[in-house]
N, C-alpha and C positions, 0 to 999 in steps of 0.2 A: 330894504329894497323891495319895489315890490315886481311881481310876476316880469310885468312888459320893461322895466329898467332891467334884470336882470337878463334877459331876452337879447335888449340893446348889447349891454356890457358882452354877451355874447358873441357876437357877431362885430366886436371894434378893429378896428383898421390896423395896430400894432403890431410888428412882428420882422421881418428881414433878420439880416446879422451884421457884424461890424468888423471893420477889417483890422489884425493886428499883424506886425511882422513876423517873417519867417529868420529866428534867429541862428545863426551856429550854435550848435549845443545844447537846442532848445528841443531834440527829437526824444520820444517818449522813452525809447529805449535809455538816454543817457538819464533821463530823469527818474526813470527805477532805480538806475542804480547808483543814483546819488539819493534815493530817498529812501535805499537801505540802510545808510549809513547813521541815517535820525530819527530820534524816538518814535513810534506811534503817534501820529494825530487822528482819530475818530471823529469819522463825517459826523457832522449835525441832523441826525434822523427825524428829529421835531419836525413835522409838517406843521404849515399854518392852514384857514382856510383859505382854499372850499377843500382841499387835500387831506385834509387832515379827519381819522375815525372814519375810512367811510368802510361799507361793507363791498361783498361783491358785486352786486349789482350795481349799487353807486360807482363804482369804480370804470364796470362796464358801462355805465352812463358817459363818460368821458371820453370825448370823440377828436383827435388832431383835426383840426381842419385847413381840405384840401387848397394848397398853395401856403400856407402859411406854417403850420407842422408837418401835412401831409401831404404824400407826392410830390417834393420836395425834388425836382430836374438834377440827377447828375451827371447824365447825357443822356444822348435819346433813347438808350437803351436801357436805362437805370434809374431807380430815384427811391428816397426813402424816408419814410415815417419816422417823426421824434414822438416819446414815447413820455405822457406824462406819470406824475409820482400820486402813490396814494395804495390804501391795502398795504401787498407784503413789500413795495416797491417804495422805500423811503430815504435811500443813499443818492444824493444830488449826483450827476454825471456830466462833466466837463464833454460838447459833443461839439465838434468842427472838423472843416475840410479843407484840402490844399486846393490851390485853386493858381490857375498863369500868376496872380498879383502879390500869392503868399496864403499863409493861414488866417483862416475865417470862420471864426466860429459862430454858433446860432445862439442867436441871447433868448430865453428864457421868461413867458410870460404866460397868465393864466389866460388870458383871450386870444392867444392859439388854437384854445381847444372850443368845442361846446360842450354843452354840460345839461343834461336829459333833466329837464325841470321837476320831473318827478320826484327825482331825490337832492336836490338843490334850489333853494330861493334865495339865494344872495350870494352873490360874485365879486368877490372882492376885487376891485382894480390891478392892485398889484400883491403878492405873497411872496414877501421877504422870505429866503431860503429854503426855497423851493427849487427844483430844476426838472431838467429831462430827467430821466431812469432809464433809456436805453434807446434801442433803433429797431426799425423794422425797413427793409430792403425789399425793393421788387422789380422786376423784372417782365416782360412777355414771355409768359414758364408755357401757358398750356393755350394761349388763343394769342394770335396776333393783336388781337386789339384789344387786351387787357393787363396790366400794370399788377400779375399778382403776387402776392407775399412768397418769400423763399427762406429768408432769414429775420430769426429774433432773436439781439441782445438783450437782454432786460433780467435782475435779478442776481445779486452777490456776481459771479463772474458765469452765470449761465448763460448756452447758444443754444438754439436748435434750428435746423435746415429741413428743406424737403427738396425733392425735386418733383420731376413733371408725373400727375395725376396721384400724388403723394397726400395726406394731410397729416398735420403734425403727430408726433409721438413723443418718441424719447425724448433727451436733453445730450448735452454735454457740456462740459467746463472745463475753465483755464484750468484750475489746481482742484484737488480736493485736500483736505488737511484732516486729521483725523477721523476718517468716515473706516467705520465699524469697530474701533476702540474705545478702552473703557473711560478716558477723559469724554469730554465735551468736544462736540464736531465746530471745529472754525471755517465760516465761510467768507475768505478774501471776496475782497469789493471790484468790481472793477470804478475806476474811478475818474477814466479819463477815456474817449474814444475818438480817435480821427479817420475819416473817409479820407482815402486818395482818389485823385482820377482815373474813371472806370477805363480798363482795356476792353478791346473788342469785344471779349463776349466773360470779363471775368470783371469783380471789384475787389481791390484792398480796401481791408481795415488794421488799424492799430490799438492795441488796448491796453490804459495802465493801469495795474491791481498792487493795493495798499489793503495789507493786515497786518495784526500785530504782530505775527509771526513772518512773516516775508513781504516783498515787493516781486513783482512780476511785469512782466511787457509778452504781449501775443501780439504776433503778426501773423494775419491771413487773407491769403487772396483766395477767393471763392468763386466759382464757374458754377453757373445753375444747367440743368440740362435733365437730361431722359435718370441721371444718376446726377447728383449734387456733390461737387470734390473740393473741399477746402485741402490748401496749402498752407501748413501750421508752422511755427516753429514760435515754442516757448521759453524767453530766459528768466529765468528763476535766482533771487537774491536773498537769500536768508538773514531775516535777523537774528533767528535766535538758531542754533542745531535741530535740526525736524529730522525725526525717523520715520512718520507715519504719514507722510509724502503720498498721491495720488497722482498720477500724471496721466493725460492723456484720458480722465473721467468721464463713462458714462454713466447716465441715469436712466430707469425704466419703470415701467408698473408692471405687474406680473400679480394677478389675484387669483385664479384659478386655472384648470389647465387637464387634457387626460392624466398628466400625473395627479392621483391625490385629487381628484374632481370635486369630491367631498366636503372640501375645504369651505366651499359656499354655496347655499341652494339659490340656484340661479337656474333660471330657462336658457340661458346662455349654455354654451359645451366648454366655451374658450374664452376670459378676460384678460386680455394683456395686449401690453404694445410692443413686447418682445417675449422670447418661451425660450431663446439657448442660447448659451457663452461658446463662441466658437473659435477659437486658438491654433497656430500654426506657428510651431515653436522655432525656435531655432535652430536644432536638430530635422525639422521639416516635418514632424509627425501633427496631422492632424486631432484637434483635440474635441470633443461634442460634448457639451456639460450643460444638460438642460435645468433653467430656473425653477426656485420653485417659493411657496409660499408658507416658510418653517412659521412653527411656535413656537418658536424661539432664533433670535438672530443667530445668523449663520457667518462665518467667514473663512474662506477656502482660499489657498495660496497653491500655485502653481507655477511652480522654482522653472526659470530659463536662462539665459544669453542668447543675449541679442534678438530677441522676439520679431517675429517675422508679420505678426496680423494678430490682431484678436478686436473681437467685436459683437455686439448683441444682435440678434438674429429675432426677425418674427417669420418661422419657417413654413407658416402654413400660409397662402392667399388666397386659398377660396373662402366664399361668403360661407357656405355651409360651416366650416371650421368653428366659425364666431355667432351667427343668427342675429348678427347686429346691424339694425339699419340707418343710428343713429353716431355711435362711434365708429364704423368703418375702419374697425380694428387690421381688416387684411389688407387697408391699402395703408397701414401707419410704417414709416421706413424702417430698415434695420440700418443699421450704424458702424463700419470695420475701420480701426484703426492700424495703418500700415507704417511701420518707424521708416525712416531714412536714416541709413547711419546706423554706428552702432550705441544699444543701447546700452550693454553690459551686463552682468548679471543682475536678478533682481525676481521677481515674480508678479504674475499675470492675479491681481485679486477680485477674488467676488467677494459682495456683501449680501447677503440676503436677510430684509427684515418682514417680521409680521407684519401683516394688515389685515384690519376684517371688511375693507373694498376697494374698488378701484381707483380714488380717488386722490392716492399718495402715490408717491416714487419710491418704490421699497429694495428697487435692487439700484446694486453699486459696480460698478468694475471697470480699472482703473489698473496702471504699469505702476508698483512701486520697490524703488531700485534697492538692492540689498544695504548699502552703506547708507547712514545716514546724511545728510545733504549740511555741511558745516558751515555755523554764522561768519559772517562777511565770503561766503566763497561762490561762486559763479556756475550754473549748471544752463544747457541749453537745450532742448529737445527737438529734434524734426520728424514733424511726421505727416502724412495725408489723411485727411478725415473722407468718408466716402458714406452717403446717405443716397442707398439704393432700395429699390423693390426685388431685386435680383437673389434667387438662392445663393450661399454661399458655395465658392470655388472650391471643391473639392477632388480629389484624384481618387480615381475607381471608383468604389459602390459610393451610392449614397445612402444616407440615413432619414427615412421618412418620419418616424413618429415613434414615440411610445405611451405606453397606457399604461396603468396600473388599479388595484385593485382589492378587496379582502376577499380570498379567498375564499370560497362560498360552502366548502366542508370542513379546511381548516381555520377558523377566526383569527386564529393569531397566526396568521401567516397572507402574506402577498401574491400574486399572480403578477407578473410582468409580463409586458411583448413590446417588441421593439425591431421595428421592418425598416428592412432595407432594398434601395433598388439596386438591380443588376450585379448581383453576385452570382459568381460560378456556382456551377452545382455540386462541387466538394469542397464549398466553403465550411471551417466547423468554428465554435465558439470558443474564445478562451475567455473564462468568466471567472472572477477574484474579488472575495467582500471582505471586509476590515471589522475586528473588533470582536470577532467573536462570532459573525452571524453565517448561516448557514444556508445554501440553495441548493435544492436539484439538481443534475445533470441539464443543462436547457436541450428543449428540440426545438429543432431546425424543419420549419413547414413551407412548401410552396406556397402563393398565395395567387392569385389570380394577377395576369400580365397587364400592364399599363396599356392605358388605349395607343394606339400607330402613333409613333414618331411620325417629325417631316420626313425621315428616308425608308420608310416604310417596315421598319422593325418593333418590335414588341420588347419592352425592356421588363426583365424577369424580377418579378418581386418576392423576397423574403422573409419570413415573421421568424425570429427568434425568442419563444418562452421561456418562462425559468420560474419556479416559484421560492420565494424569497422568507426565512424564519429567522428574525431580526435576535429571539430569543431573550436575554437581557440586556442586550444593547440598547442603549439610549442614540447611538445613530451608528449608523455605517458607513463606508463607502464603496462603491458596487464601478468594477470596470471590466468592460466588456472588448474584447478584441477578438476581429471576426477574420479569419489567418486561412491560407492557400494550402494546397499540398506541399509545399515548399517552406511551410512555417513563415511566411509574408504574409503582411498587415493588407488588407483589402479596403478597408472602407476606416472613416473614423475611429477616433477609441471613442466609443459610446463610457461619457463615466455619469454616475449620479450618486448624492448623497439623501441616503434617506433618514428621517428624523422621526423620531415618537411626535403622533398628533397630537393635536391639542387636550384629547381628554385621556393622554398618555396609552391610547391606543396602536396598533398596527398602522 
């Protein structure tokens, strides 16, 4: 084919959708869970061309085009992008809408899209088993008269949202299955996805996920705004007994950071799209567990009932934090997941993996419940997703930063500080490390006051030090609780886990 046919075949007239009924018992929800009850069937991942082997940029060559894949009317306030396949995105996705007449899905064709000639000279008419790979939704987020992105489906059962003046970050996901065990991590598909008709100022979706190990249904209605709030609730159908269950998944990068700076020489101070696990147990106590970037996977459980919040946090928003003009790390969201309901006992987990840059998802954290979730039995989850710029809700002091360090007289030992705002001035520390390792007495130093609030007060800032001798600990864990004259908890429990660096140093 040559340049100007493929050009043509570009730009062809193909495309609409076709209507089918809306039947009793035909809702996705009942179809999980009649589709746990039968073997595994694995999607056809064979892409044909032009889809098929391409690399990144080829893939970025491939552009929906608008009225036909893209900007796609689902009232005047909503509309959304189908997403095509190719790269890491090779699982066909059944995509349709309800609509006054019934369900109507959108048929699937390669002259949808365009396709950047630079890395394509021949477009084949039609590509037999091929489909969408996902959605992108938009909205009037940040200007009246712009249609822009808030939400992307796309990728085994991955989401991610933003709201107003936000640009992407993290992720999240229907399930996780195995993520920071010593098997093989399984990534359920989603494999079916329906729009409803938008409300006022929010959109549903439905989504069906097929793996070998379970069936799943998500429903979420999502509201874009100043904070972006999904409304979740996930049922979960096991084929086979899972104990290493994920619920309620996020995902992050986290490359370097004040803790362990070292880690990478970068003109940067700070690479991440999030820096803390922040948790509000059940019991009410606030939890502060900053990430970090071990040399060796890490996995941390934090035993609760009925968990109240927990979520990835990028705590810092000023540009200075980051020096980045490109990734605009301080406007990337943080992510709190709030259950509805109870969720029972179980534990809040991180995963933390290696990476030598930014360009992976290294951390994990995710609710998963103590009992294992038994084949043929029915689990449902509720809960709100909330993708804000907003510090995290905290009661009394807060916790601005910590830094760490090698000590500079003793090499095998650490410097820590870790400041807080608005603590009384007979706040004292109680500080406890695991395993054998040993610190100082920490002191407790003023530090210069925050500029004027709006009501015209100075909030009192805190640095607490401490220096840290690991000794022959291969890690520890370090929890700090900063208590009143009354022996009451003031501000977070500041915890961290420290780990032998990479060339088995401090």
């Amino acid at each position: 084919m040559t340049t100007a046919t493929a050009a043509a075949t570009l730009m062809g007239t193909r495309g609409g959708f076709a209507r089918t009924p809306d039947r009793p018992g035909d809702g996705l929800l009942d179809r999980a869970r009649k589709l746990a009850s039968e073997p595994y069937n694995a999607p056809n991942r064979e892409l044909p061309p032009p889809f098929a082997g391409l690399d990144y940029d080829a893939y970025r060559g491939i552009r929906p085009l608008p009225g036909r894949a893209a900007m796609l009317d689902l009232d005047d306030s909503f509309a959304v992008d189908l997403l095509p396949p190719g790269l890491y995105f090779q699982t066909p996705v059944i995509i349709d809408r309800i609509t006054d007449t019934g369900i109507v899905p959108y048929d699937f064709a390669a002259d949808l899209f365009s396709f950047d000639l630079r890395y394509f000279d021949e477009i084949p008419a039609k590509a037999p088993g091929a489909g969408f790979t996902g959605l992108r939704l938009r909205t009037p987020l940040n200007d009246p008269e712009h249609m822009d992105e808030f939400l992307v489906m796309q990728g085994a059962s991955y989401f991610r949202a933003i709201g107003r003046d936000m640009v992407y970050g993290l992720s999240a996901r229907t399930i996780a299955l195995g993520s920071g065990d010593q098997g093989p991590e399984e990534f359920p598909d989603i494999v079916h996805l329906r729009l409803h008709q938008p409300g006022d100022t929010s959109e549903r979706i439905e989504g069906l996920i097929d793996s070998p190990s379970l069936t799943a249904h998500i429903d979420m209605t999502i509201t874009p705004g100043d904070d972006t709030r999904q409304e979740i609730s996930v049922t979960v159908f096991p084929r086979e007994t899972i104990s290493t269950i994920g619920i309620a998944p996020l995902t992050t990068m986290y490359f370097k950071g004040p803790l362990r700076s070292s880690v990478g020489d970068d003109f940067r101070p700070a690479v991440h799209d999030s820096d803390v696990l922040v948790i509000k147990n059940g019991a009410g106590e606030m939890l502060w567990r900053p990430i970090s970037n071990p040399a060796r996977i890490q996995a941390s459980a934090f035993s609760d009932t009925n968990p109240r919040s927990f979520g990835l946090y990028q705590s810092d928003r000023s540009f200075a934090a980051f020096q980045d003009t490109e990734a605009h790390y301080n406007h990337r969201p943080s992510a709190m997941v709030q259950p509805r309901g109870d969720w029972g006992k179980g534990a809040v987990t991180l995963i933390e993996i290696p990476t030598a840059n930014e360009f992976m998802d290294n951390i994990v954290a995710f609710w998963r419940p103590e009992q294992p979730l038994e084949k043929g039995s029915e689990h449902r989850f509720d809960y709100d997703l909330v993708w804000t710029l907003a510090p995290a809700s905290t009661e009394g002091a807060k916790i601005l930063q910590a830094r760490s360090g090698i000590d500079p007289i003793e090499q095998e030992a650490l410097q820590y500080v870790v400041d807080f705002e608005g603590l009384p001035e007979n706040a004292w520390p109680e500080l406890t490390a695991t395993d054998g390792a040993e610190f100082t007495d920490p002191v407790v130093l003023a530090l210069p006051p925050a500029a004027s609030s709006e009501d015209g007060t100075q909030a009192s800032r805190t640095r607490v030090a401490f220096k840290l001798r690991p000794g022959n600990a291969d890690l520890t864990n370090l929890r700090l609780v900063m208590r009143g004259a009354e022996n009451q908890s003031l501000a977070p429990v500041w915890l961290h886990r420290w780990t032998r660096a990479r060339d088995g140093g401090v």
